[in-house]
Backbone as JSON, one array per atom type, in Angstrom:
{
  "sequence": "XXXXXXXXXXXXXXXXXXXXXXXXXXXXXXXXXXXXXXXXXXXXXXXXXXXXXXXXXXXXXXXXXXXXXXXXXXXXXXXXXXXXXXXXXXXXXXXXXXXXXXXXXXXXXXXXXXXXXXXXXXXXXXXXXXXXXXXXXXXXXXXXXXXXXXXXXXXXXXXXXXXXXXXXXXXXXXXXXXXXXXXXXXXXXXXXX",
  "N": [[130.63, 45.73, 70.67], [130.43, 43.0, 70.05], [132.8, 41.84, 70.02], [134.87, 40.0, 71.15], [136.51, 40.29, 74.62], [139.4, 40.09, 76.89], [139.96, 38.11, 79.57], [140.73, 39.1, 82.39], [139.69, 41.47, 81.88], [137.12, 41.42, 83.01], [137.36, 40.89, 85.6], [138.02, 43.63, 86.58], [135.49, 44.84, 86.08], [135.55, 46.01, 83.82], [134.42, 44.95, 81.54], [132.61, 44.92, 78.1], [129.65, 45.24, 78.54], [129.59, 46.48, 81.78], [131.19, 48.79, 80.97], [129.58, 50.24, 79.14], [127.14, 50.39, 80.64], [128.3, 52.12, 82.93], [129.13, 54.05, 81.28], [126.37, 54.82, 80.47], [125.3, 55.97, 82.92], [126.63, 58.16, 83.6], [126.18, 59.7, 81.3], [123.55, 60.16, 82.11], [123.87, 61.58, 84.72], [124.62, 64.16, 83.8], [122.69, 64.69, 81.76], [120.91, 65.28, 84.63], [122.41, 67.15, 85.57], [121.58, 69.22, 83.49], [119.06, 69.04, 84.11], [117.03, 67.62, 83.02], [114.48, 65.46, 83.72], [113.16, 63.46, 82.39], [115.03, 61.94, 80.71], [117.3, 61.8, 82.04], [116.25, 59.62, 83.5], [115.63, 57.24, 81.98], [118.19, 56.82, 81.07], [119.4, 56.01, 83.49], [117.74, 53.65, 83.38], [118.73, 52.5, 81.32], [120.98, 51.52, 82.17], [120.77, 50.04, 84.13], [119.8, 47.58, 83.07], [121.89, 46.76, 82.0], [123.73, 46.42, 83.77], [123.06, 43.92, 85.14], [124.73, 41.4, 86.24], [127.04, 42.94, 87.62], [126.86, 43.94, 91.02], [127.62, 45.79, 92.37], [127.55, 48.03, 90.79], [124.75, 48.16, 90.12], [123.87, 49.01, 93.08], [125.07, 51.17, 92.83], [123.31, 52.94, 90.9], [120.43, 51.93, 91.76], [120.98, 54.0, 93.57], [120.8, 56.32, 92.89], [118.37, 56.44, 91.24], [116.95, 56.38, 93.11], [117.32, 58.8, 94.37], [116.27, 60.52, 92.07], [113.6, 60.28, 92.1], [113.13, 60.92, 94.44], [113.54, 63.32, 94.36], [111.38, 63.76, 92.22], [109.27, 64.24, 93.9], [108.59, 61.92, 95.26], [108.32, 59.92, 97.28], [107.88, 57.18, 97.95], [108.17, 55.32, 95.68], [111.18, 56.3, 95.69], [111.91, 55.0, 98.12], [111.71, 52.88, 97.82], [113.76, 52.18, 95.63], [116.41, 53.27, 97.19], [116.38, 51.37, 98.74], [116.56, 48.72, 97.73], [119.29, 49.55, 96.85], [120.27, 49.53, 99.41], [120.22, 46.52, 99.98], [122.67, 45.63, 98.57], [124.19, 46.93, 98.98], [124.9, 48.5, 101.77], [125.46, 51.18, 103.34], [125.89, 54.43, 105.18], [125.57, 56.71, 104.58], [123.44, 56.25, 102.6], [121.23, 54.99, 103.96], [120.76, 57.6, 105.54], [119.31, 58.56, 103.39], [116.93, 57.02, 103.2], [116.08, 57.82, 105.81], [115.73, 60.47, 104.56], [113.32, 59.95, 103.39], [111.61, 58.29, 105.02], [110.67, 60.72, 106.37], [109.6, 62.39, 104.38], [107.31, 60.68, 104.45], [106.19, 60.9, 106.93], [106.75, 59.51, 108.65], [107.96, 59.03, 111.49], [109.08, 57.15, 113.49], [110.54, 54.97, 112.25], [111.7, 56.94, 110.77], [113.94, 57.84, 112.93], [115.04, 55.63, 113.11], [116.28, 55.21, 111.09], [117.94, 57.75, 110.71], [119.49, 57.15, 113.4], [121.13, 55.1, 112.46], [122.4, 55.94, 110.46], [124.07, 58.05, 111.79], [125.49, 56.4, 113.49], [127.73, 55.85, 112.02], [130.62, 57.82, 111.57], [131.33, 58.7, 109.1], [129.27, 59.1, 107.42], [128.79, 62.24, 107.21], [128.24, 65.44, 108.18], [125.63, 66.29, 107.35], [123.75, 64.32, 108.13], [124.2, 63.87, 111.1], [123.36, 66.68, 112.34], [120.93, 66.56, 111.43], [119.98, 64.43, 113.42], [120.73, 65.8, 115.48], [118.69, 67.87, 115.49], [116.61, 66.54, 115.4], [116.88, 65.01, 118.32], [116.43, 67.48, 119.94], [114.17, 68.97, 119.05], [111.9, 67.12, 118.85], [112.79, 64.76, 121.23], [113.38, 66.74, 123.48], [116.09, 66.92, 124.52], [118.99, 68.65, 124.83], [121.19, 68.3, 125.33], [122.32, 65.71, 124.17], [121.6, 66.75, 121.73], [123.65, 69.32, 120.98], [125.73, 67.11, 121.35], [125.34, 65.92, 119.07], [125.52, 68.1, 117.4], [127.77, 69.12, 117.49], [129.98, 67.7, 116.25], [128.85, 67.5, 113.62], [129.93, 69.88, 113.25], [132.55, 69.48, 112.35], [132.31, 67.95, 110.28], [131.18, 69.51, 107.91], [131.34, 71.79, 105.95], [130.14, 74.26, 106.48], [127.84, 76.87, 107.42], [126.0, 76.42, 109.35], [125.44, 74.6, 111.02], [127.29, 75.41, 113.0], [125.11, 77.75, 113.4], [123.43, 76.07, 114.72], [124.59, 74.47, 117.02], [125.28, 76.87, 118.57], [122.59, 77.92, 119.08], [121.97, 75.33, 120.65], [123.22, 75.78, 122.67], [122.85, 78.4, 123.94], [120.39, 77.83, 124.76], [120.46, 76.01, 126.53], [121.18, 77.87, 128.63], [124.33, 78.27, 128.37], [126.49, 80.77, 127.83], [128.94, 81.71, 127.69], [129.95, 79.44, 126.15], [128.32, 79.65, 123.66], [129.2, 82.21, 122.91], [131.59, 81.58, 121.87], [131.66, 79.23, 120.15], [130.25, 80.64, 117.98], [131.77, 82.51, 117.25], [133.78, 81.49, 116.6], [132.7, 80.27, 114.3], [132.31, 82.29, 112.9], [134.98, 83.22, 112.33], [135.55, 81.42, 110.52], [134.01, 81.24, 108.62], [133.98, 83.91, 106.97], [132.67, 84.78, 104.54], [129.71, 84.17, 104.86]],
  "CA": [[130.01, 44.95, 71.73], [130.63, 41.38, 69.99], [133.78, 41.07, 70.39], [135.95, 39.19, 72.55], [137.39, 40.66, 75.39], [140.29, 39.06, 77.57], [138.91, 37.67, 81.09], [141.38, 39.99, 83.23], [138.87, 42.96, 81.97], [135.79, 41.26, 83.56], [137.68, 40.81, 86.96], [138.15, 44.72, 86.89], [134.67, 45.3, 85.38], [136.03, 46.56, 82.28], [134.01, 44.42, 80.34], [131.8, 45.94, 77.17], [128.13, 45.99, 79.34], [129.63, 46.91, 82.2], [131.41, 50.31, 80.36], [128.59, 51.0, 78.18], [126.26, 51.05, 81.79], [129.11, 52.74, 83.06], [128.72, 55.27, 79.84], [124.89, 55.27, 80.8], [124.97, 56.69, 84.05], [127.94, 59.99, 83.0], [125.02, 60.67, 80.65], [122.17, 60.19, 83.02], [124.25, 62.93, 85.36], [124.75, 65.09, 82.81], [120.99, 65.07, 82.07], [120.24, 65.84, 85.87], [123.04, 68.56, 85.72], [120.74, 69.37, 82.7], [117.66, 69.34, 84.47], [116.2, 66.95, 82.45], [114.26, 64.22, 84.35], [112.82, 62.32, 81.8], [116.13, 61.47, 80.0], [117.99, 61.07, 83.15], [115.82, 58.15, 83.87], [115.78, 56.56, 80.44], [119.5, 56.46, 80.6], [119.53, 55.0, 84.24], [117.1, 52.43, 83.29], [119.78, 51.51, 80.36], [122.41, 51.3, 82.8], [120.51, 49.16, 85.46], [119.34, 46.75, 82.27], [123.47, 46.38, 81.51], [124.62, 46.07, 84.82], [122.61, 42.71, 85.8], [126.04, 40.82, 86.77], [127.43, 43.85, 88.33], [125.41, 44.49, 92.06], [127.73, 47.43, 92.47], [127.12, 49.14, 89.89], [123.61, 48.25, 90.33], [123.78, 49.58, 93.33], [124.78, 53.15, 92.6], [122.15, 52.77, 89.65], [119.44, 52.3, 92.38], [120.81, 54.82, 94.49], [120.79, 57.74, 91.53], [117.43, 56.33, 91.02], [116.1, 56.61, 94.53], [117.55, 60.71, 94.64], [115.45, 61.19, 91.24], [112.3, 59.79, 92.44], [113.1, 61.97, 95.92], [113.51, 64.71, 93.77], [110.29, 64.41, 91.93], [108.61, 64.36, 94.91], [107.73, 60.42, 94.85], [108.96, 59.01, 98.52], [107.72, 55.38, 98.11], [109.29, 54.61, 94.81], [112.66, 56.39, 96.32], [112.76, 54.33, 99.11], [111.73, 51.29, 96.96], [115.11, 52.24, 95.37], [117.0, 53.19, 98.22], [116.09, 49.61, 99.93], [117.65, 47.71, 97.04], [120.51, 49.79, 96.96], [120.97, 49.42, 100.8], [120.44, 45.55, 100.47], [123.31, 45.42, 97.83], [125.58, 47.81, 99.2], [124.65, 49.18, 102.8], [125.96, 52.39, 103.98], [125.59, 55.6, 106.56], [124.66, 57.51, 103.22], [122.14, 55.11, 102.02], [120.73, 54.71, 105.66], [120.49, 58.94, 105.44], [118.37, 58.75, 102.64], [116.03, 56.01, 103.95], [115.53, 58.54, 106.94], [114.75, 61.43, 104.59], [111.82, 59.17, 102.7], [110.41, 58.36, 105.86], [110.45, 61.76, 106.99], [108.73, 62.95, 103.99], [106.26, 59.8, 104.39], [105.93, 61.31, 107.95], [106.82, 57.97, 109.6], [108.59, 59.58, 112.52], [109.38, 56.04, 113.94], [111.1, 54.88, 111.31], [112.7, 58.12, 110.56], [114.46, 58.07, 113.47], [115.7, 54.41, 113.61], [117.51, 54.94, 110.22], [118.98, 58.7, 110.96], [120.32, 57.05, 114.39], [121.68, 54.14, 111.71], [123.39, 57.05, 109.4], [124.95, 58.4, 112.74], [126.46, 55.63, 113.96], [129.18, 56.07, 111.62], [130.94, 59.49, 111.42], [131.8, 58.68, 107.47], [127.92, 59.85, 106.95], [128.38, 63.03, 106.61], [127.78, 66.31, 108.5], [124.07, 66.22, 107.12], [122.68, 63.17, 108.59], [124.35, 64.67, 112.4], [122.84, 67.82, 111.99], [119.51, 66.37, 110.95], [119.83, 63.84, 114.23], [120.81, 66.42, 116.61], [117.32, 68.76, 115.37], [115.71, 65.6, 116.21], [116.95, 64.94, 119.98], [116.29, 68.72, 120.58], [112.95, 69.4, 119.07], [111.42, 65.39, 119.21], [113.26, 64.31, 122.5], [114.11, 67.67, 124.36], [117.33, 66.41, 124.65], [119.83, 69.39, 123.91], [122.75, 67.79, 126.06], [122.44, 64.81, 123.13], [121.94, 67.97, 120.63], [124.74, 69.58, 121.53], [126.83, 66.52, 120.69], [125.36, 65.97, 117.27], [126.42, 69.26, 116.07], [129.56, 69.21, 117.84], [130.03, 66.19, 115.34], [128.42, 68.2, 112.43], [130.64, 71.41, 112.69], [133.62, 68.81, 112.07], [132.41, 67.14, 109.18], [130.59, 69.76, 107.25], [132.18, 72.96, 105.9], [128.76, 75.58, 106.05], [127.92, 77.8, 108.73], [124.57, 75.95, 110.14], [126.22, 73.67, 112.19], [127.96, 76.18, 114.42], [124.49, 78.13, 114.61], [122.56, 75.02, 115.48], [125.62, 74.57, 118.19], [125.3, 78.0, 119.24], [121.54, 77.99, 120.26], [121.42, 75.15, 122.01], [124.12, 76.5, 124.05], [122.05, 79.2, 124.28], [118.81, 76.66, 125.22], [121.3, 75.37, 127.79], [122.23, 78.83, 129.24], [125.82, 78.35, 128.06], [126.45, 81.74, 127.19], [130.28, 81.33, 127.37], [130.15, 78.18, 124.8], [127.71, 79.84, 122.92], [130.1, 83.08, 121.88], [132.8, 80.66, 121.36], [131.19, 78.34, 118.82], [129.24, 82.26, 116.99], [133.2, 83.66, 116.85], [134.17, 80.52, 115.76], [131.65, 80.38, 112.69], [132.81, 83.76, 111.67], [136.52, 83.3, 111.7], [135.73, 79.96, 109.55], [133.28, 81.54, 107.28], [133.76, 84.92, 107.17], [131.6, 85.32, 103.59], [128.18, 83.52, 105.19]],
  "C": [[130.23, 43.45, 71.53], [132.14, 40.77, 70.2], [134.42, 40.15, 71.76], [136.89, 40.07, 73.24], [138.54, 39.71, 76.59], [139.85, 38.54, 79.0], [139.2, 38.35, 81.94], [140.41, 41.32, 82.99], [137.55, 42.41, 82.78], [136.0, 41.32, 84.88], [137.91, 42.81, 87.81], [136.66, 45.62, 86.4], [134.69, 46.46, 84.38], [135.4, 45.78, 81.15], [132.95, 45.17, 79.4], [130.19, 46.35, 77.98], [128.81, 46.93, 80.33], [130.28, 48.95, 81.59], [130.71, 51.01, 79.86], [127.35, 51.08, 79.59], [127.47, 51.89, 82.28], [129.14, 54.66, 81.9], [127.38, 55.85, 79.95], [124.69, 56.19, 82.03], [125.38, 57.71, 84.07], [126.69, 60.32, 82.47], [123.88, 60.72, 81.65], [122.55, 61.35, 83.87], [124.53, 63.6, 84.57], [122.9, 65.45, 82.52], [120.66, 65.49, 83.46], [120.93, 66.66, 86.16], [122.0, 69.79, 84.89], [119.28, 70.1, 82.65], [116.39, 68.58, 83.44], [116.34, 65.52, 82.54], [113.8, 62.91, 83.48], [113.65, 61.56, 81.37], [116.93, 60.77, 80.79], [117.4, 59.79, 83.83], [115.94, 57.15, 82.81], [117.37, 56.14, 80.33], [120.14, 55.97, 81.92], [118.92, 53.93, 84.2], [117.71, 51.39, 82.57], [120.39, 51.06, 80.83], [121.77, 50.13, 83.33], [120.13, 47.82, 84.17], [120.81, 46.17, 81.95], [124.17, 45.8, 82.75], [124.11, 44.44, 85.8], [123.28, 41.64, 86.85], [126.92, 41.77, 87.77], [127.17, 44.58, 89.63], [126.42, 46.06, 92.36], [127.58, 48.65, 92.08], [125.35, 49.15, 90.11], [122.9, 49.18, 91.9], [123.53, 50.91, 93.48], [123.76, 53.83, 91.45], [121.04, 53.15, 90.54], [119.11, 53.41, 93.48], [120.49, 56.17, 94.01], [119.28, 57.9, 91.7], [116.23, 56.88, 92.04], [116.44, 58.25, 94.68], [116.58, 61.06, 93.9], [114.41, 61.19, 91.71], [112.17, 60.65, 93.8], [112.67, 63.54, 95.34], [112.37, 65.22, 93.02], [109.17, 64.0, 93.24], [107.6, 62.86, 95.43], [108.7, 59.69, 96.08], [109.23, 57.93, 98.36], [108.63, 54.8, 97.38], [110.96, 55.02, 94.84], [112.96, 55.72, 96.83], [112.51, 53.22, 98.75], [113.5, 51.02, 96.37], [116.19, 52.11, 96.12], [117.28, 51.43, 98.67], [116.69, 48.63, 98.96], [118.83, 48.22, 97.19], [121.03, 49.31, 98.13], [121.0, 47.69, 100.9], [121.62, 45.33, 99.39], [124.65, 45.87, 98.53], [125.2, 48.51, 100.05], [126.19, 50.3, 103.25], [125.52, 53.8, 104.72], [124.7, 56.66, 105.36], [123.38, 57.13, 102.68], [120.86, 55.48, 103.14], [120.02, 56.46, 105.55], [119.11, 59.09, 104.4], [117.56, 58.14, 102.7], [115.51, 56.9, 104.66], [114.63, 59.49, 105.87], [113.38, 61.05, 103.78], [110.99, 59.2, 104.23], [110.3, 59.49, 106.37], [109.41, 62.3, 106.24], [107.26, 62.09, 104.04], [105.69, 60.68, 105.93], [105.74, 60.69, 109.09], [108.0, 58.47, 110.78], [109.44, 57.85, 113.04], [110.62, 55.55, 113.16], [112.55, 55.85, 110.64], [114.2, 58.2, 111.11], [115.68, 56.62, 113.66], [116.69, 54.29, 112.06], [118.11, 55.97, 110.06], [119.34, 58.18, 112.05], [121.42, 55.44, 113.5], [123.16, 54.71, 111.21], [124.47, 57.68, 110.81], [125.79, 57.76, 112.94], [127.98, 55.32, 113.22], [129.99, 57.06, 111.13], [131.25, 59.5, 109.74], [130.67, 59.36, 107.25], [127.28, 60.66, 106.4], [128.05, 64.17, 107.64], [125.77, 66.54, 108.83], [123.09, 65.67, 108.0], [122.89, 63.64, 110.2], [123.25, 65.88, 112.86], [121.11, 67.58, 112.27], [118.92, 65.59, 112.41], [119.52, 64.92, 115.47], [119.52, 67.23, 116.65], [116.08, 67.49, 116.13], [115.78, 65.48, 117.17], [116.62, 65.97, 120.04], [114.63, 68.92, 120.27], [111.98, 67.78, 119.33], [111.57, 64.97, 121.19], [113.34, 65.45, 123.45], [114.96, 67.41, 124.84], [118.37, 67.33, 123.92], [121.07, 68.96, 124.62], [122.96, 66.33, 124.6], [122.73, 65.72, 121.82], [122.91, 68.47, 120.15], [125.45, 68.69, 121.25], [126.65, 66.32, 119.26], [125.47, 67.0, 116.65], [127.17, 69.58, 116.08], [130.08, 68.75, 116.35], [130.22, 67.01, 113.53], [129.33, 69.15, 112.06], [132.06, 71.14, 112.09], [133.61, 68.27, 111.1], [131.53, 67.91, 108.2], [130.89, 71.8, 107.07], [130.96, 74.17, 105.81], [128.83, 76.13, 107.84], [126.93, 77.02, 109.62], [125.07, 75.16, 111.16], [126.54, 74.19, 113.49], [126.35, 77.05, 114.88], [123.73, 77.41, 114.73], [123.15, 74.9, 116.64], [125.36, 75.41, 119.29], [123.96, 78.56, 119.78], [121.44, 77.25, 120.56], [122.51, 75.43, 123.27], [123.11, 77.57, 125.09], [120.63, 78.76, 125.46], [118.89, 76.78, 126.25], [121.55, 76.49, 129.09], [123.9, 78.91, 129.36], [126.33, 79.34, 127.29], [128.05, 81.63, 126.27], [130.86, 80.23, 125.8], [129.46, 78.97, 123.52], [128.46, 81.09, 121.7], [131.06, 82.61, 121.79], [132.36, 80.03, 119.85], [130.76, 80.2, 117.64], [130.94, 83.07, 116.53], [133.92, 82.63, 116.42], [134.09, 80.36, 114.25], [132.29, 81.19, 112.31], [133.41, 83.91, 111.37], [136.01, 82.13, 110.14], [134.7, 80.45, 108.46], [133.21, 82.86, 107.14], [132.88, 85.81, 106.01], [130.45, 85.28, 103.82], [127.77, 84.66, 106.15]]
}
């Protein structure tokens, strides 16, 4: 750690903190492959203490951080996390996980104004579509809006749910025709599910 490194490694963040947070976080996923939360925080807290100079790394530090804290069932301090990550390094992913805090907070309002965030850019993800389109249909009664967010979904997300979210609100719709299109669709494309 004392040595001297050349200045061309700091411009590629190759320098000794950054690798050794870099080194912290492999182990921190490895502990949450693990299943062990206590450790996996202890060894993102190292990272985020190394990476001070680094906001990208700090970023994906606070974003790890904000899943764990989702994961033990702790909204606030997720989306405490989340919300730094997203002011460091905003993205459709980020934005996704913002929604599902306020969902579990049960801030509907909110919910909705950062899954129509995560939409707005098809990089997002299948998930965050999916999750939008349940919203216009059961929230809004809006299955003609529905209907496009799982169009969306069945394109960017390789599982079967997509096509039968698709395929009832066809159904909803009385689109019988669309409806055994998208259902014989699914089955060629997944024929194990």
């Amino acid at each position: 750690m004392n040595t001297e490194q050349p200045k061309v490694l700091d411009s590629y963040d190759l320098n000794n903190k950054s690798l050794l947070a870099k080194s912290f976080i492999r182990i921190a996923t490895n502990y949450e492959i693990l299943q062990n939360q206590r450790l996996q925080k202890k060894y993102l807290l190292k990272a985020l203490n190394l990476s001070r100079k680094n906001s990208q790394l700090q970023s994906l530090i606070y974003q790890n951080l904000g899943t764990l804290f989702f994961q033990l069932n702790n909204p606030n301090k997720a989306l405490l996390y989340y919300q730094k990550s997203y002011l460091i390094s905003p993205s459709p992913t980020i934005d996704f996980a913002i929604a599902a805090c306020y969902l579990k907070l049960k801030d509907l309002i909110n919910y909705e104004k950062y899954l129509s965030k995560a939409v707005s850019i098809v990089s997002s993800g299948g998930e965050a579509f999916k999750a939008y389109g349940q919203l216009m249909e059961i929230s809004k009664r809006d299955i003609l809006s529905a209907i496009k967010y799982y169009k969306i979904a069945t394109l960017l997300e390789e599982k079967p749910e997509p096509y039968i979210l698709l395929a009832t609100s066809y159904l909803k719709n009385k689109e019988i025709d669309n409806a055994y299109k998208i259902i014989n669709t699914g089955l060629y494309s997944f024929p194990r599910s």
